[in-house]
C-alpha positions in Angstrom: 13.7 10.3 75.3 10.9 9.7 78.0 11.9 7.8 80.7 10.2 6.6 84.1 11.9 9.5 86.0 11.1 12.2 83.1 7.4 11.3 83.3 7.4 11.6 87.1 9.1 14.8 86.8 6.5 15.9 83.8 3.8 14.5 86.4 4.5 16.0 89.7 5.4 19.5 88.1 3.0 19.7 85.6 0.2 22.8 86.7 -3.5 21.9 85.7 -5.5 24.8 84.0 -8.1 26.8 84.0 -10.2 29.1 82.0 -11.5 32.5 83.3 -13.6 34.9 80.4 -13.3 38.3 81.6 -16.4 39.6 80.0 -18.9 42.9 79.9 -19.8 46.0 77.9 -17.2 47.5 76.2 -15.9 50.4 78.1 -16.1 48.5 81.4 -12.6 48.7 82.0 -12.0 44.7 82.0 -8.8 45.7 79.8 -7.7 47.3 83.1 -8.8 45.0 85.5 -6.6 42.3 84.0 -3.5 44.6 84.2 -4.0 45.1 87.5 -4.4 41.4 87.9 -1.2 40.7 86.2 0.4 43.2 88.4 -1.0 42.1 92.0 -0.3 38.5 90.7 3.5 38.7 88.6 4.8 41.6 89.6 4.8 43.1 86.1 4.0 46.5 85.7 1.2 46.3 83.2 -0.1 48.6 80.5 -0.2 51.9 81.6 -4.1 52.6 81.7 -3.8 55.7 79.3 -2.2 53.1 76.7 -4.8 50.8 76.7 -7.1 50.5 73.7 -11.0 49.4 73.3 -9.9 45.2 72.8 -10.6 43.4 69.4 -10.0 39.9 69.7 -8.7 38.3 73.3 -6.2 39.7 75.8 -4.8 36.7 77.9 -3.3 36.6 80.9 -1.6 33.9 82.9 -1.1 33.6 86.7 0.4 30.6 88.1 -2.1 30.2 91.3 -1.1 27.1 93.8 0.2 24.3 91.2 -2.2 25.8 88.9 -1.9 27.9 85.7 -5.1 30.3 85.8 -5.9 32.2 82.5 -7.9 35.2 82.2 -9.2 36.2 79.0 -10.1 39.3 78.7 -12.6 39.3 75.6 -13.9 42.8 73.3 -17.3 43.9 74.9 -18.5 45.6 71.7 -22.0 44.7 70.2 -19.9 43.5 67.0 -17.8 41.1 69.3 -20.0 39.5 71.5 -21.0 36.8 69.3 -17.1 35.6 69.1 -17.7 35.0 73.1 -19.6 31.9 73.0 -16.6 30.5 70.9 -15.2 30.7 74.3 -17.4 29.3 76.8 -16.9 25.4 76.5 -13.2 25.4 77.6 -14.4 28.2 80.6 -14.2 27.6 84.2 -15.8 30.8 85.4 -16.4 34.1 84.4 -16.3 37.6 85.6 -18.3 39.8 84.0 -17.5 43.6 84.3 -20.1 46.6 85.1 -18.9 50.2 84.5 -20.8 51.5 87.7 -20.7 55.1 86.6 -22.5 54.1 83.4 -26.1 53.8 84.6 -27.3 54.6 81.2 -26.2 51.6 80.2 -27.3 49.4 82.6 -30.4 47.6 80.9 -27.8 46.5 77.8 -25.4 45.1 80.6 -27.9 43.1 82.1 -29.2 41.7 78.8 -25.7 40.9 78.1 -25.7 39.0 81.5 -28.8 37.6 81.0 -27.2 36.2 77.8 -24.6 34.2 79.8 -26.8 32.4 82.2 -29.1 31.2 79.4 -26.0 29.6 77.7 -26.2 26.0 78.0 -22.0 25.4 77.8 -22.2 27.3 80.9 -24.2 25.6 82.8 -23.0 25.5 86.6 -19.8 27.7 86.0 -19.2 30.2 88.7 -20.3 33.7 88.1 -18.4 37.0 89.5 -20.4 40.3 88.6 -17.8 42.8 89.3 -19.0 46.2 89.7 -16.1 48.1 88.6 -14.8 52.0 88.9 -15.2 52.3 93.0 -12.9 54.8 92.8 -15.5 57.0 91.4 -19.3 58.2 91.9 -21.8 55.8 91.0 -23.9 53.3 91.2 -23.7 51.2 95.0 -22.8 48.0 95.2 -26.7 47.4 96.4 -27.8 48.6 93.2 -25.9 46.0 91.1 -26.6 43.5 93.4 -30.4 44.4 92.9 -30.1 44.0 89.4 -28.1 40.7 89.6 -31.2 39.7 91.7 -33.4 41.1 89.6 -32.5 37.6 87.1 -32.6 35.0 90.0 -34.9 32.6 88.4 -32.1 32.2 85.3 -29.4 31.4 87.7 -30.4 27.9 88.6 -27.7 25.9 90.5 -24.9 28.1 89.9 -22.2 30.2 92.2 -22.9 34.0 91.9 -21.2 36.9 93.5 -21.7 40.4 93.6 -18.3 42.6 94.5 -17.2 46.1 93.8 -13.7 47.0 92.6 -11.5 49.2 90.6 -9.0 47.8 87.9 -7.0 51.3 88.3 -5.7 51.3 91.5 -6.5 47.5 92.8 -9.4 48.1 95.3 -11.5 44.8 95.7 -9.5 42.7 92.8 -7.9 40.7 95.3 -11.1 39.9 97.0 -12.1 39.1 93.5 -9.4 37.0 91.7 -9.7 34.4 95.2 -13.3 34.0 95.1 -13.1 33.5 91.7 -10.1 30.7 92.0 -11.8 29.3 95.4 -15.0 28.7 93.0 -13.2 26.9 90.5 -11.3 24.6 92.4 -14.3 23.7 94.2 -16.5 23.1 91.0 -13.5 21.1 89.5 -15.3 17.7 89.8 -18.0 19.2 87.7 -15.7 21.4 85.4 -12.5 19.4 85.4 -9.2 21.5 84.8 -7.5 21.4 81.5 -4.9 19.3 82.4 -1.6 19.5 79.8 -0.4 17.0 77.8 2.7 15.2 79.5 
C-alpha cells in the first residue's frame, strides 16, 4: 500500500541511471575491461580472463556510483554484431569505445567503426572515451591513438572526447577512466537526462 512516507522513502533512495556502451572491435578486450570494472568497483572477483569468450549479445554490468546506478554494457564487436549497437544508443549516456593497441593492423576498421558513432544522430553530444587498451604490452603510444582520434575532428562537433590508455588485465588507467567517464555524464545530465526508475 503506498503511503506518504513509502513514497518519500521510494523518493529519497531511489538511484537515477545511466547508460554506458562499452564498444570496439572484437578482440579489444572490452569483455575484460568490464571485469575489471566490476572488480575495482564491487569487490567481485570477476571472470577470470582465460574464461572469457568473444561476446554475442550484451554483457552488463552495474556499479552503484554516488546515489547513482551506472550500467556498462559491454556489446559484441564482431562485423555481424555491430548493427545490433545502434539498438542501443537512444537510452546511452556515453560510450567508451575500446582500441586493441597492439593490433595496428587493424586500426583503419577501428576508426571507421568510430567514425560510425560520431555520425549517429541518437548520439549527438554524448561523451566519448576512446580507450586505448593493452598498456601492459608493446604497442601503439597513446600519441598515436590520439592522432587518429584527431585525425576525425571535423565529425566530433560539440561533443566531450577523451583519449586514455589502459589495461582491462591488471587495472592500469581504468580508474582514470570509469571517473571521467561518470564526471562526463553527470555534467551532460541536463542534456541527456538520467533514466530515472519508476517509484
Amino acid at each position: 500500500m503506498y503511503t506518504l512516507v513509502s513514497g518519500a522513502y521510494r523518493y529519497f533512495t531511489r538511484q537515477d541511471e545511466y547508460n554506458i556502451l562499452i564498444l570496439g572491435l572484437d578482440g579489444a578486450g572490452k569483455t575484460t575491461l568490464l571485469e575489471k570494472i566490476k572488480n575495482l568497483y564491487t569487490g567481485h572477483p570477476g571472470m577470470a580472463p582465460s574464461r572469457i569468450q568473444p561476446t554475442v549479445g550484451v554483457n552488463i554490468g552495474k556499479i552503484p556510483m554516488k546515489r547513482t546506478l551506472v550500467k556498462f554494457l559491454d556489446l559484441g564487436g564482431q562485423p555481424d554484431l555491430r548493427g545490433i549497437w545502434e539498438s542501443y544508443y537512444e537510452d546511452s549516456h556515453a560510450i567508451v569505445f575500446v582500441i586493441d593497441s597492439c593490433n595496428s593492423e587493424r586500426i583503419e576498421e577501428a576508426k571507421e567503426a568510430l567514425l560510425g558513432l560520431m555520425e549517429a544522430r541518437d548520439l549527438d553530444g554524448v561523451p566519448v572515451l576512446v580507450l586505448a587498451n593493452k598498456r601492459d604490452l608493446k604497442g601503439m603510444s597513446l600519441a598515436e591513438v590520439k592522432e587518429m582520434v584527431n585525425s576525425m575532428a571535423d565529425f566530433m562537433e560539440e561533443r566531450d572526447v577523451r583519449v586514455l590508455d589502459s589495461s582491462g588485465l591488471d587495472g592500469e588507467g581504468v580508474r582514470a577512466a570509469v571517473e571521467w567517464v561518470y564526471s562526463r555524464i553527470i555534467e551532460n545530465r541536463t542534456k541527456k537526462p538520467p533514466i530515472v526508475p519508476e517509484t
